[in-house]
N, C-alpha and C positions, 0 to 999 in steps of 0.2 A: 667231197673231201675237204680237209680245213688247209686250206695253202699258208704254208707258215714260212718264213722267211730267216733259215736260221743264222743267215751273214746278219742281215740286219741287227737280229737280237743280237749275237755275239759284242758288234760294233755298237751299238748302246749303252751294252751291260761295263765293255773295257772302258768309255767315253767317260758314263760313270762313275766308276773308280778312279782316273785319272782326274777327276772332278773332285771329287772328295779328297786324294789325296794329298792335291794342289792346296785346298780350302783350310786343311790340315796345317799343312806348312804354313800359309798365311796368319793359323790361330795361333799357331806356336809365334809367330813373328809377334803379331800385334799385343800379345798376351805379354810377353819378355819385354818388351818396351814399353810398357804402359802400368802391368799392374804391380810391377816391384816395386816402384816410381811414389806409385799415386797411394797404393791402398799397402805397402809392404809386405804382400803376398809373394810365397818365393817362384822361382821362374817354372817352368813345364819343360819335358821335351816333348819328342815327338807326337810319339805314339799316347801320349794322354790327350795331347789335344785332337790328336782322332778319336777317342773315346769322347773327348765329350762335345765333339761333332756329331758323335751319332746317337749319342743320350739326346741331345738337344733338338735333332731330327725326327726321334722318336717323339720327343715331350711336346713338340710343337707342330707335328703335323707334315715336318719334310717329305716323307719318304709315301707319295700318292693321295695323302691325304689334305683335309683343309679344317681350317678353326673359323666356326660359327659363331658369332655373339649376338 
């Protein structure tokens, strides 16, 4: 039988999302004080700069994967 550890996964998967959604909040931070400033792009909230945490997750290999050159 396959012994599978469903605490563990659980505790991963919540770690996780707490991960990203911390990472989130730092993009929204750093993105508001930096690119209205420099490039005169207008601010973000939240929930975009989660989106494009996980566009950029995608496009770059975040999420189990890795970029070969």
């Amino acid at each position: 039988m396959l012994d599978v550890n469903i605490g563990g996964i659980f505790i991963t998967l919540v770690v996780a999302v707490v991960v990203l959604l911390i990472l989130s909040g730092l993009l929204v931070y750093l993105w508001n004080i930096t690119m209205p400033d420099v490039f005169g792009i207008k601010e973000i909230n939240y929930w975009q700069a989660f989106r494009l945490m996980l566009i950029s997750s995608i496009l770059l290999g975040g999420i189990g994967g890795s970029i070969n050159f």
